[in-house]
C-alpha positions in Angstrom: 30.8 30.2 32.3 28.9 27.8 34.5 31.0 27.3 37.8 33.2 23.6 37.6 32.8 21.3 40.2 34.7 21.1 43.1 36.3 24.6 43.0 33.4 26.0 45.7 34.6 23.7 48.4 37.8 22.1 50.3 38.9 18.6 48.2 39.5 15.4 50.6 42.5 13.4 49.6 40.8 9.6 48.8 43.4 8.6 51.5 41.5 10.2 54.0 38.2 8.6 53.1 39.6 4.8 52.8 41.2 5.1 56.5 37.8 6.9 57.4 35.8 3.8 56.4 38.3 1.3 57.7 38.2 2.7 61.0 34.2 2.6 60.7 34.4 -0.8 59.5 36.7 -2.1 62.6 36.0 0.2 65.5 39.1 0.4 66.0 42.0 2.8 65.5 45.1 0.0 66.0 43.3 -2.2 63.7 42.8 0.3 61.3 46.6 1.2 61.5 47.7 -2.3 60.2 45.1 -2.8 57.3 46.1 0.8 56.0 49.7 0.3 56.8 50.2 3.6 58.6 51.5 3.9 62.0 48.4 4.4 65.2 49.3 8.1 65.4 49.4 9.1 61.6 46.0 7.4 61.6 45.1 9.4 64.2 46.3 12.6 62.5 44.2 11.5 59.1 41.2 11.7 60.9 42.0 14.7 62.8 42.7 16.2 59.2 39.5 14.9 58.4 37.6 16.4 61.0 39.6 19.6 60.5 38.5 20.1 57.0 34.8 19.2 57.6 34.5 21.1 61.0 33.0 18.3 63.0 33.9 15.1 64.5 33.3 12.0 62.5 34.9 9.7 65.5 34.2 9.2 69.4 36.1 7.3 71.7 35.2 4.8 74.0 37.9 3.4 75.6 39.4 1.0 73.6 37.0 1.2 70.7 35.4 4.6 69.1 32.3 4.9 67.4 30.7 7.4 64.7 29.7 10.0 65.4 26.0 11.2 63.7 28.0 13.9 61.5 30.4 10.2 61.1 27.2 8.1 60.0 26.1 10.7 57.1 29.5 10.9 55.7 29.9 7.3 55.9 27.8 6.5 52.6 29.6 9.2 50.5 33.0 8.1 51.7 31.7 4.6 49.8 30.5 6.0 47.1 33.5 7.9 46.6 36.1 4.9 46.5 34.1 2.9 44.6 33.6 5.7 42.3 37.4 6.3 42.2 37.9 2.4 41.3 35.2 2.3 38.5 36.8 5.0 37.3 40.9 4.0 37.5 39.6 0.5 36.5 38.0 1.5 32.7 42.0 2.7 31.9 44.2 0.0 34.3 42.2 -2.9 34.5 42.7 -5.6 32.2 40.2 -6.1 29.4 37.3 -7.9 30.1 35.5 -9.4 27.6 32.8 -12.5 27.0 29.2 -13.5 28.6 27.7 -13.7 31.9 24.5 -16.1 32.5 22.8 -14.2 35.5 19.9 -15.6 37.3 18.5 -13.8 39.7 14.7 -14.0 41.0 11.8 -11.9 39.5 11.3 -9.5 41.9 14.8 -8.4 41.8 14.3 -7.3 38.4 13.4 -3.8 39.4 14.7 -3.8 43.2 18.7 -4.6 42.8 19.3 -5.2 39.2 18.8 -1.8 37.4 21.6 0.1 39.8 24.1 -3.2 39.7 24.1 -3.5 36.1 24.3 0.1 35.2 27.0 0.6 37.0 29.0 -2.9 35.7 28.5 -1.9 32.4 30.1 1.5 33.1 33.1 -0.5 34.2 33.4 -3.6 32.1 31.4 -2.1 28.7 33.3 -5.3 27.0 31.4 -8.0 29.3 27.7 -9.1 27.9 25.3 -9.8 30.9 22.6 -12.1 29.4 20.1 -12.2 32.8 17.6 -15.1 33.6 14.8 -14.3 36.1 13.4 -17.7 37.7 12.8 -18.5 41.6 15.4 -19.7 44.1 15.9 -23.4 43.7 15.6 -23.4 40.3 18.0 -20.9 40.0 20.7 -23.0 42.6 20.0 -26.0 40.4 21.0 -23.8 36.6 24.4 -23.2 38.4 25.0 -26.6 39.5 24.3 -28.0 36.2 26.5 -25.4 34.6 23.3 -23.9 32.3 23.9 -20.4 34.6 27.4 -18.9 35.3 26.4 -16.8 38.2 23.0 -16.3 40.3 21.6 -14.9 43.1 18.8 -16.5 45.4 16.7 -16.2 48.7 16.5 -18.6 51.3 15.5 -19.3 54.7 18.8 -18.9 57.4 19.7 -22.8 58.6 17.9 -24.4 55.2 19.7 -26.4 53.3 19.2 -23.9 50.1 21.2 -21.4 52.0 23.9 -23.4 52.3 24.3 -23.5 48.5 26.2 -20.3 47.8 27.7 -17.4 49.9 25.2 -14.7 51.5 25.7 -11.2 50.3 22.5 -10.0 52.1 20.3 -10.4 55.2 17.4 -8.8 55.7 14.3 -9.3 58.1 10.5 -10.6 56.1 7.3 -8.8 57.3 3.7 -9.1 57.0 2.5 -6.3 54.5 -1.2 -5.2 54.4 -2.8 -2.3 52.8 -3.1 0.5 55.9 -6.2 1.0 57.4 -7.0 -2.5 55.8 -9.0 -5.0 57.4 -7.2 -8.6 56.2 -5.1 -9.0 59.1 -8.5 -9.6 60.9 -10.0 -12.4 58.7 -10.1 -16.2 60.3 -8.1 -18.2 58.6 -5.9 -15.1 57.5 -6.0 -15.0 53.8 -2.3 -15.2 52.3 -1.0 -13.8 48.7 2.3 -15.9 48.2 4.6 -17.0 45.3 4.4 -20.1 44.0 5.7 -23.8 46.3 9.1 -23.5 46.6 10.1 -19.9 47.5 11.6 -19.4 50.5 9.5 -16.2 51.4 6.1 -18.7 51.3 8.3 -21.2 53.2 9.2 -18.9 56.1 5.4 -17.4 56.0 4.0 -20.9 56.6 6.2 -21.9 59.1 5.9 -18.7 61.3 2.4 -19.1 61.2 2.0 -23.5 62.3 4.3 -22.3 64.7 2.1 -19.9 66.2 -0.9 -21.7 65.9 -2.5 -19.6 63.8 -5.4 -20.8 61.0 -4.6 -19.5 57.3 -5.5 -20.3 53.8 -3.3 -19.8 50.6 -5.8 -16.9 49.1 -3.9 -15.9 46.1 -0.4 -17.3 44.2 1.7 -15.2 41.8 5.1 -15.7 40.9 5.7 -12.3 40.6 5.4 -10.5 43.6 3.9 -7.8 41.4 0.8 -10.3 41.4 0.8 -10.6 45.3 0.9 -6.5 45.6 -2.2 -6.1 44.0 -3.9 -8.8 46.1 -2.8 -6.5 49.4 -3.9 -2.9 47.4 -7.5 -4.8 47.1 -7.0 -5.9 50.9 -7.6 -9.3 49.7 -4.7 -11.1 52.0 -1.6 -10.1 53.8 2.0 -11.4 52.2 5.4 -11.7 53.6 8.1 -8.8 51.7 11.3 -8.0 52.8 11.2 -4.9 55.1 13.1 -2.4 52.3 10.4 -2.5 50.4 7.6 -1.9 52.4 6.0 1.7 51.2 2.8 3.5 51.4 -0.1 2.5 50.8 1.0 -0.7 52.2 2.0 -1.0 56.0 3.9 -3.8 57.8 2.1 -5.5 60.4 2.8 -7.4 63.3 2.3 -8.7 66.8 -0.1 -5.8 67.2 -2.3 -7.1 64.5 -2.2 -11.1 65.9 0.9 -12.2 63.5 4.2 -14.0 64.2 7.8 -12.4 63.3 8.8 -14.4 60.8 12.4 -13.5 60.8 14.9 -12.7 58.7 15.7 -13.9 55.0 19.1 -14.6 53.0 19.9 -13.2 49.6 23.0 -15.8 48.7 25.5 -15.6 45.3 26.7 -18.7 43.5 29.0 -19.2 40.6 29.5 -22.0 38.4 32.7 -24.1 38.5 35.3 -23.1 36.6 33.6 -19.7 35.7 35.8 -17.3 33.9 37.4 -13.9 34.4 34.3 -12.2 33.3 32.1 -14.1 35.8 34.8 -13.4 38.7 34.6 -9.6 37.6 30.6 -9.3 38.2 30.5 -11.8 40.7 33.2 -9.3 43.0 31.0 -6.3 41.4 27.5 -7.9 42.9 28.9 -8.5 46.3 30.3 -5.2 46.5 27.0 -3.6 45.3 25.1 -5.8 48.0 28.0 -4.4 51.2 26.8 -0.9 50.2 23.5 -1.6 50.2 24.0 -3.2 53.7 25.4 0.3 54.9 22.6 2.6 53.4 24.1 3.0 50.3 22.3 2.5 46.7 23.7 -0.8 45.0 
């Protein structure tokens, strides 16, 4: 008989891991105490527990605040999976049925980046809730929520722009220049770009980094999908401004060592459409708690 889970290994009561991750989230054990609603001491004796049962210490103090410890960083991502595990889980039997449609927009490339992991999982949770998704870029995408032809979407944009301040950010992450390694792009004069088409924030912020620094450049290649822009870099045709995460070999990020500006960091906001209904507020909490575990190392 093949061996069931958890009977090899000490089991953590969930309490433990929710005061864990509040105290992670807070640095602080007082502050902890009054979101948890435990008194300083029996937090104090939950993470003792904690440590007891793992054999290390997750917490160290300094002063008035602690932080993690390394053993306390590599737990942190399964204490989150974890809960949210234990919620998608209680909710399919307690929760109130959700039923109905969800316009989604979201931008192409997040077709394969974020979408795959955050739907899966929804559907898991809320198998009565139709998510019909739109792919499209940024400002079109703000503009289908305003109008009311979208329910939800999520979109990029530039921090300070006046797209950003359309909806609430669930994401921030830096944009680097991306060339094929051991390519020779970087060097060309005017640098040869691959960018989406006007009007994504990505090209925006490229453009703007580069007039600021004085430096010549010429629009090489255009591709709404940044699938078209990758293979412009794999040919070491041009260099093109990703987001960091994404950033894998054979393609390299450059920067001040190969002559280019930072060109700082980009938003990934969430709107929803006035008036939306209860199956629009269930993804819409579901997408921005998919996006604060990504922000912590954790798969969306």
């Amino acid at each position: 008989m093949q061996k069931l889970p958890g009977t090899g290994m000490p089991l953590i009561d969930l309490d433990l891991y929710r005061t864990f991750l509040v105290i992670a989230e807070t640095s602080s054990f007082s502050k902890a105490s009054e979101l948890v609603g435990r008194t300083p001491s029996a937090v104090s004796m939950q993470i003792k527990k904690l440590e007891s049962i793992l054999g290390v210490s997750v917490f160290a103090r300094e002063g008035r605040t602690v932080r993690m410890t390394t053993e306390g960083e590599a737990l942190l991502g399964y204490a989150r999976r974890i809960l949210m595990l234990n919620e998608e889980a209680v909710s399919l039997f307690l929760s109130p049925e959700v039923e109905g449609e969800v316009r989604f927009g979201a931008p192409s490339d997040f077709g394969t980046r974020f979408l795959p992991n955050i739907l899966s999982r929804f559907a898991r949770s809320h198998p009565g809730v139709n998510v019909d998704v739109h792919l499209d870029g940024s400002p079109m995408l703000d503009e289908k929520v305003k109008k009311g032809e979208l329910d939800l979407a999520l979109f990029t944009a530039r921090p300070g722009t006046a797209l950003a301040r359309g909806g609430t950010i669930v994401f921030t992450e830096p944009l680097v220049w991306v060339g094929l390694e051991g390519g020779i792009a970087y060097e060309r004069d005017p640098l040869p770009l691959a960018v989406s088409t006007p009007g994504c924030p990505w090209r925006r912020a490229a453009r703007v980094a580069l007039d600021d620094a004085q430096k010549p450049y010429r629009v090489s290649y255009t591709s709404f999908h940044s699938a078209g822009q990758e293979a412009a870099l794999l040919a070491d045709l041009a260099v093109a401004p990703f987001p960091a995460s994404v950033v894998e070999a054979p393609l390299m990020a450059l920067d001040e060592r190969h002559g280019l500006p930072e060109i700082g960091d980009y938003h990934i906001l969430m709107a929803e459409r006035a008036h939306a209904g209860k199956a629009t507020h269930a993804f819409a909490k579901h997408v921005a708690e998919s996006f604060k575990d990504l922000s912590h190392g954790v798969s969306a």
